[in-house]
C-alpha positions in Angstrom: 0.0 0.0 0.0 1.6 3.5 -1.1 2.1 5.6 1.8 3.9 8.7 2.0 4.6 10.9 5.0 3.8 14.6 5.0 5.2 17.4 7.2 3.2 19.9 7.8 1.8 22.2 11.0 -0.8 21.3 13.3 -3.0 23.0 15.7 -2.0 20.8 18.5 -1.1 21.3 22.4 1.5 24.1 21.7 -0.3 25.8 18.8 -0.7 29.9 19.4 -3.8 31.7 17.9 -2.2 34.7 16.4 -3.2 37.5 14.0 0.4 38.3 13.0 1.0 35.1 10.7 4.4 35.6 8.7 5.2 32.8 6.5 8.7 33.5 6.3 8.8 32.6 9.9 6.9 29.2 9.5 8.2 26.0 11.1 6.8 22.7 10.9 5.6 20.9 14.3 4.0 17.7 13.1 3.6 14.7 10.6 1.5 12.7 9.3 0.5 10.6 6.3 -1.6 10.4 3.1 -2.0 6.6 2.0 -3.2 5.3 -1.3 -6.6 3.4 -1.0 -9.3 2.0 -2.9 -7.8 4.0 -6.0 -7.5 7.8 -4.0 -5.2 9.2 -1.5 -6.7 9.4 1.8 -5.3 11.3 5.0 -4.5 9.6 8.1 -2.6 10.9 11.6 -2.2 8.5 13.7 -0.4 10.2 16.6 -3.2 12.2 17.2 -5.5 9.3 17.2 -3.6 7.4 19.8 -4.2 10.4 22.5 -3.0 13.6 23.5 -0.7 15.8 25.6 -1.9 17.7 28.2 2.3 19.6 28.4 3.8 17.0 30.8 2.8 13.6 29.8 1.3 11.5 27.3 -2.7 10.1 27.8 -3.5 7.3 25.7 -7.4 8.1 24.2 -7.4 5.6 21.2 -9.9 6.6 18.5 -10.2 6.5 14.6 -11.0 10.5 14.5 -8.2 11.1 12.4 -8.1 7.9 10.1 -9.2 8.8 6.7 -10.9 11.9 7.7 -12.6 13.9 4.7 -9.6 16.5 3.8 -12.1 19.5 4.1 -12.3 19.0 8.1 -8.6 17.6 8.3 -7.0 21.1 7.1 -8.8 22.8 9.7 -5.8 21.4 11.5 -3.0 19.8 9.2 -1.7 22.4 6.9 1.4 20.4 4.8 4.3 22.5 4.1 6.7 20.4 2.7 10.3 21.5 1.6 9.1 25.5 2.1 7.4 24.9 -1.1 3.7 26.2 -1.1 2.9 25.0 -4.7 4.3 21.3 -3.5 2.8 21.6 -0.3 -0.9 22.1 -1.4 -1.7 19.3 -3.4 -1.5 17.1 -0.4 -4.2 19.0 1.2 -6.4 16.5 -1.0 -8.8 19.6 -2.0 -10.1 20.7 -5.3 -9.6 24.6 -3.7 -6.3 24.2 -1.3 -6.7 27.0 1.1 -3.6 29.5 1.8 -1.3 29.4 5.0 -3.2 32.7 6.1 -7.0 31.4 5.9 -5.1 28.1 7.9 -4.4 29.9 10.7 -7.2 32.5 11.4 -10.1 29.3 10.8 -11.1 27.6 13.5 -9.8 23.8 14.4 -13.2 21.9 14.3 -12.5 19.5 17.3 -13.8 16.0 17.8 -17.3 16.7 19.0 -17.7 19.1 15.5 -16.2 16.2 12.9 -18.6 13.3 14.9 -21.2 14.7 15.3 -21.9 17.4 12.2 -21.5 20.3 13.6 -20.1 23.3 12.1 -20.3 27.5 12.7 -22.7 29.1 10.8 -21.5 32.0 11.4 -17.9 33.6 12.6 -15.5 30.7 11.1 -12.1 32.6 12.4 -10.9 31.4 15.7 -10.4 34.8 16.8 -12.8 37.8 17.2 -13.2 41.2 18.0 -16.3 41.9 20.3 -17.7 45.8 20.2 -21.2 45.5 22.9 -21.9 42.1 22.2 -22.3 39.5 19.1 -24.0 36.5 18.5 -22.6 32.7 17.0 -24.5 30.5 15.4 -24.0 27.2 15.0 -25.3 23.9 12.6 -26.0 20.5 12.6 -25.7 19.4 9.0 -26.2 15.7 9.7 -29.2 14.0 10.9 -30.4 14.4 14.1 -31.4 17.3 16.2 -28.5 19.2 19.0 -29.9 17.8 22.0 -28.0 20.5 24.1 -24.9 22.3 24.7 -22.3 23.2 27.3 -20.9 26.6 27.4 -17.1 28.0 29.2 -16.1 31.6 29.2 -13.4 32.5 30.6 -10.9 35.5 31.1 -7.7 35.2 29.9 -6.3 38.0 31.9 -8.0 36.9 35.0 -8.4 33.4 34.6 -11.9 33.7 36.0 -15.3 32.2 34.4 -18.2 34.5 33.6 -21.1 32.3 33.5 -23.7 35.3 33.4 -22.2 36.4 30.2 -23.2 34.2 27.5 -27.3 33.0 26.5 -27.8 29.8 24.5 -30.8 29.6 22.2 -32.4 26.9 20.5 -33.7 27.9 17.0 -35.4 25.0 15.6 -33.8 21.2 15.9 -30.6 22.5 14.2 -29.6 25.6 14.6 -28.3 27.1 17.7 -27.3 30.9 19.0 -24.9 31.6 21.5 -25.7 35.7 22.8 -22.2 36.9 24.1 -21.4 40.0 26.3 -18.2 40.3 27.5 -18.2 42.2 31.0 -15.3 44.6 30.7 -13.0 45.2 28.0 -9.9 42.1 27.6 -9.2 38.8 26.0 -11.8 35.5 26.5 -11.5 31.9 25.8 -15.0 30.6 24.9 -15.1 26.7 24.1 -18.2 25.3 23.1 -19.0 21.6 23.6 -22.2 19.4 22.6 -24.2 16.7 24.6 -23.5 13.1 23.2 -26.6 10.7 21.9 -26.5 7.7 23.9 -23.3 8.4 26.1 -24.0 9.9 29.5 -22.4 13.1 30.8 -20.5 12.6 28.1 -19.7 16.4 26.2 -16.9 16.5 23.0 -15.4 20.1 22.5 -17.1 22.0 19.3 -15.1 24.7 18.9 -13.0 27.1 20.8 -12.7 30.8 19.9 -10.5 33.7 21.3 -12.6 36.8 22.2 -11.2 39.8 22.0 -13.4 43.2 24.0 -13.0 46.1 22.2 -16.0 47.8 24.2 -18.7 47.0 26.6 -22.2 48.0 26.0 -23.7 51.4 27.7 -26.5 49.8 29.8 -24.9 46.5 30.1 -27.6 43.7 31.2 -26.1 40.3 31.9 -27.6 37.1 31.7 -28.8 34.1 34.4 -26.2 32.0 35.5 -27.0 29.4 33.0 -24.1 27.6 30.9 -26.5 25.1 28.5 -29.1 25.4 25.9 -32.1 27.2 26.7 -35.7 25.3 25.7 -36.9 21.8 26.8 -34.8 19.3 28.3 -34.3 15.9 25.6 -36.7 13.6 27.8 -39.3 16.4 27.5 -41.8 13.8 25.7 -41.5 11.7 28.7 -41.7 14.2 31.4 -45.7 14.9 29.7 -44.7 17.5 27.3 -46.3 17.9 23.3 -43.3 18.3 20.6 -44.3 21.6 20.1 -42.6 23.1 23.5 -38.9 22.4 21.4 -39.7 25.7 19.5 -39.8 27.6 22.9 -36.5 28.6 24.5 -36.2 32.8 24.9 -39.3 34.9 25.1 -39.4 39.0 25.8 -41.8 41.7 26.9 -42.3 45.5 27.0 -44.3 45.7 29.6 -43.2 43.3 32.6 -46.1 40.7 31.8 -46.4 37.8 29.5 -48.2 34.7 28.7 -46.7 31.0 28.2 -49.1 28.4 26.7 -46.6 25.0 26.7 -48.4 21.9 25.2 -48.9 18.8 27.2 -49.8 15.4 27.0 -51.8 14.9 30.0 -53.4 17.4 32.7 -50.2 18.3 35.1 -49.1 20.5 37.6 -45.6 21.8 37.1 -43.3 23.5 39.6 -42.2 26.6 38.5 -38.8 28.5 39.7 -38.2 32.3 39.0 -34.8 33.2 38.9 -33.3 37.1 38.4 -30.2 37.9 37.2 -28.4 37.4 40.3 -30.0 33.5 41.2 -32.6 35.7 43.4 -36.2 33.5 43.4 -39.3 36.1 42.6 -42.1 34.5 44.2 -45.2 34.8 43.5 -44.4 36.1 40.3 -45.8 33.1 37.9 -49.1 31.6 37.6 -50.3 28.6 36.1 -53.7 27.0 35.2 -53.7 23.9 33.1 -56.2 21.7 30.8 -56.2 18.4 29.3 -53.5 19.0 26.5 -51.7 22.4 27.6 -50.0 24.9 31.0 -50.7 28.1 30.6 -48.0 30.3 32.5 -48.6 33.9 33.2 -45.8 35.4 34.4 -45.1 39.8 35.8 -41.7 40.1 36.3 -40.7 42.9 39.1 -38.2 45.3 37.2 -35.6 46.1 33.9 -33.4 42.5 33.1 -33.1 39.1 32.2 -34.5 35.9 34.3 -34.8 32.3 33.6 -37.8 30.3 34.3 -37.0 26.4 35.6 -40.1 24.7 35.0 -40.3 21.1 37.0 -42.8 18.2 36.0 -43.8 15.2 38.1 -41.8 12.2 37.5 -42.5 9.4 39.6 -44.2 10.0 43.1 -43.0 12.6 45.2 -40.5 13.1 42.4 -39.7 16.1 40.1 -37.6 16.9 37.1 -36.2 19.5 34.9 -38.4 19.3 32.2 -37.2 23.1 30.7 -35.1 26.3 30.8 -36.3 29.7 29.4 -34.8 33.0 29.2 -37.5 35.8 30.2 -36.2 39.0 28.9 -38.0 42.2 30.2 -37.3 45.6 28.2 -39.2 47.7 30.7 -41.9 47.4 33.4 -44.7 49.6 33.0 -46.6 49.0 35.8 -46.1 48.3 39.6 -45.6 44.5 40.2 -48.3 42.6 41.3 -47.6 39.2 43.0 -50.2 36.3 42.0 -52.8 34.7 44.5 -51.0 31.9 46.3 -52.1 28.7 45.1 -52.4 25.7 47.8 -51.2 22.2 46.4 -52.6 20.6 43.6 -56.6 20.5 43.2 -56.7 23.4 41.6 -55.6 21.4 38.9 -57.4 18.2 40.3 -60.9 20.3 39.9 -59.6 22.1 36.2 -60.3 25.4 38.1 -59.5 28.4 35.7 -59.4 31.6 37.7 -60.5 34.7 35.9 -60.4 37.2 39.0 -59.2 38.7 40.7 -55.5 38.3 39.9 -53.5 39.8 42.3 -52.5 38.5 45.8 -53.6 41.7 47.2 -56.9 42.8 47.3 -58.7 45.7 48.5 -60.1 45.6 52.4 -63.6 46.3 53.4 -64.7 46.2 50.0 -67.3 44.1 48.1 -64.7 41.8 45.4 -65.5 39.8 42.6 -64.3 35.9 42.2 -64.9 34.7 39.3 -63.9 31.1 38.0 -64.5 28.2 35.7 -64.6 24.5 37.0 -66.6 21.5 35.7 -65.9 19.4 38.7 -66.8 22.1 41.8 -69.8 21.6 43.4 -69.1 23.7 46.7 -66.3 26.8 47.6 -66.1 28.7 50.8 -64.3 32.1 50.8 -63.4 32.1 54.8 -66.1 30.9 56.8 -69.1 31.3 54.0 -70.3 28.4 51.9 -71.3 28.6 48.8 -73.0 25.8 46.4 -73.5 25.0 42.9 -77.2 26.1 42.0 -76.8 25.2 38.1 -75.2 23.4 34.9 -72.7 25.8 34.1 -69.0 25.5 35.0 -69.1 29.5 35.6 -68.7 30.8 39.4 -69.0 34.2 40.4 -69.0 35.5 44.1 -69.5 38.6 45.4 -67.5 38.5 49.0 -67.3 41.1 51.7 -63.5 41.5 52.6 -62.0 42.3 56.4 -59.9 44.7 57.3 -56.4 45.4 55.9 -53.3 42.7 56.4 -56.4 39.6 57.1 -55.9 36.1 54.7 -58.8 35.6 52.4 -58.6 31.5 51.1 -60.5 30.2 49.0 -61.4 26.4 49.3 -63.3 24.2 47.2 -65.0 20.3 46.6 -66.2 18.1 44.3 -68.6 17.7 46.7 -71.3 19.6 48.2 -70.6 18.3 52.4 -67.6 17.3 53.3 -63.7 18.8 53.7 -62.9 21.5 51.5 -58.9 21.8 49.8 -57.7 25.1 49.3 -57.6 26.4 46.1 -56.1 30.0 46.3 -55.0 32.6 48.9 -55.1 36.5 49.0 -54.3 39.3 51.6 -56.4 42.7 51.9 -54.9 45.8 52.0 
């Protein structure tokens, strides 16, 4: 079999990303080799397939990465300069458009999780970049199968520090993902991106890894959540009771400080919803939810200016809950003093498919005659306090007209499928 070895250079361990490339300074580092098969030259490296150096020792990591890899994802690496001749050199790139020693060196090295798995960037293909406010990547899968999530690290060089709150992943569809980057202060930044491996657990390959470079910070700088994965449902969504439809949701924004979230589900189910600002604070009372047969509807009034993210928890198993999604809330401007939601006791809200239309708010007004209106098929009896009231009629629509206490007393709300009996509470206010 015809095999011939090529020198060359390759990104490897000691490899410098550099925007001052000068060829006359050029040295080769590496070698590899090209082998005649099945009537074609094909590009092998077997060094690099055998493991890697971490700077002090040798780790053997056997894979086939690296043997006869297509030559358009091998140069990203392996440039051959052999005998200082260029025009000799290229034709063992194996390309029908061999690309020049400058383009070699400002592209990005697609590592093993890229190659495997069919990824590539959509966007910003040069390893380094300059950053003025902020910038967003994008990035493909051009093989099938959908990205079922990905694992951010951004890090300063100067400081050696990792800013978690400064990057926002988001989904776009079953292939396409955005990475929203905002450096905090002007310097240099590593940002390596990896992706989550099919079938092997915890197990996430290296994508990419980019050198950003801060050339200014934006005016009214708002950071992100400390969250370093993909926002949007989680893979086992389908079996945590969600429809297919919740994969399109991952970032949602609003003007005013409110907003509505209608996720599809496959059954009637009672998440558990965590608010989270900027700083990992919990807003309570913040999100309400009121679900039917085959969706959750989630309204959500966020308390000020910024960016949250909303973990939302479904039942799995007894007494058991997982993360069934991520979503980034981002709020422009609040136009209106927050108002926290009615507490909501347990679960029968849900049990009894109670929709409440009013009132909304947990506080409501003292010594005054309020409205509570609400839609159930199943109720047959509520109390408000100590006063009973019954179903007199066919229609799932309740309204009541209840005279409130003094300022700082708790109103609750219970209610029954039956028309004797213990009442569950359903919702709690507090007059002011």
């Amino acid at each position: 079999m015809p095999v011939k070895v090529i020198n060359g250079y390759a990104k490897g361990y000691s490899h410098k990303n550099t925007e001052d490339f000068d060829l006359s300074k050029m040295e080769t580092n590496h070698a590899w080799n090209a082998i005649f098969v099945e009537g074609e030259w094909r590009l092998v490296d077997s060094t690099w397939d055998a493991g890697y150096i971490d700077g002090k020792s040798f780790h053997w990591k056997k894979q086939d990465l690296y043997f006869l890899m297509d030559p358009e994802f091998f140069v990203t690496s392996h440039l051959p300069y052999i005998e200082k001749d260029l025009a000799k050199s290229e034709v063992w790139q194996l390309l029908d458009k061999p690309i020049d020693p400058k383009t070699f060196f400002k592209s990005l090295k697609l590592e093993e999780g890229s190659v495997k798995f069919g990824v590539f960037p959509r966007t910003h293909k040069d390893t380094i970049m300059h950053v003025r406010g902020e910038t967003c990547i994008e990035i493909q899968k051009y093989t099938p199968g959908e990205i079922l999530d990905t694992l951010v690290s951004f890090e300063s060089e100067d400081e050696n520090k990792e800013y978690k709150e400064c990057v926002a992943t988001e989904r776009c569809g079953s292939d396409i993902i955005k990475f929203h980057v905002r450096p905090p202060k002007l310097g240099t930044y590593k940002f390596s991106l990896f992706i989550s491996a099919p079938n092997e657990n915890k197990s996430w390959p290296q994508l990419f890894k980019y050198i950003v470079k801060c050339d200014s910070i934006l005016e009214n700088l708002v950071l992100f959540p400390k969250h370093r994965q993909t926002y949007g449902p989680q893979p086992e969504y389908k079996e945590l009771g969600f429809g297919e439809a919740i994969k399109k949701y991952s970032f949602f924004s609003t003007e005013t400080g409110e907003l509505d979230i209608v996720l599809p589900s496959l059954q009637q189910m009672k998440v558990r919803c965590t608010l989270e600002d900027g700083n990992a604070n919990k807003v309570q009372n913040a999100v309400f939810q009121q679900s039917t047969a085959n969706s959750i509807s989630l309204s959500v009034r966020l308390p000020q200016r910024g960016n949250y993210r909303l973990i939302i928890f479904a039942p799995k198993g007894k007494d058991e809950y997982a993360v069934a999604a991520n979503f980034l809330l981002q709020c422009t401007k609040v136009v209106q003093e927050f108002r926290p939601f009615p507490v909501v006791f347990g679960g029968k809200a849900t049990d009894y498919q109670v929709i409440l239309h009013e009132p909304m708010a947990k506080e409501i007004p003292a010594n005054s005659s309020v409205v509570f209106r609400f839609s159930s098929p199943n109720l047959k009896s509520v109390q408000i306090e100590t006063k009973v009231f019954k179903k007199e009629n066919d229609s799932d629509e309740w309204e009541i007209v209840f005279d409130t206490p003094g300022p700082g007393a708790q109103v609750n709300v219970f209610g029954s499928n039956e028309e004797t009996g213990t009442r569950n509470g359903l919702f709690g206010y507090i007059t002011k």
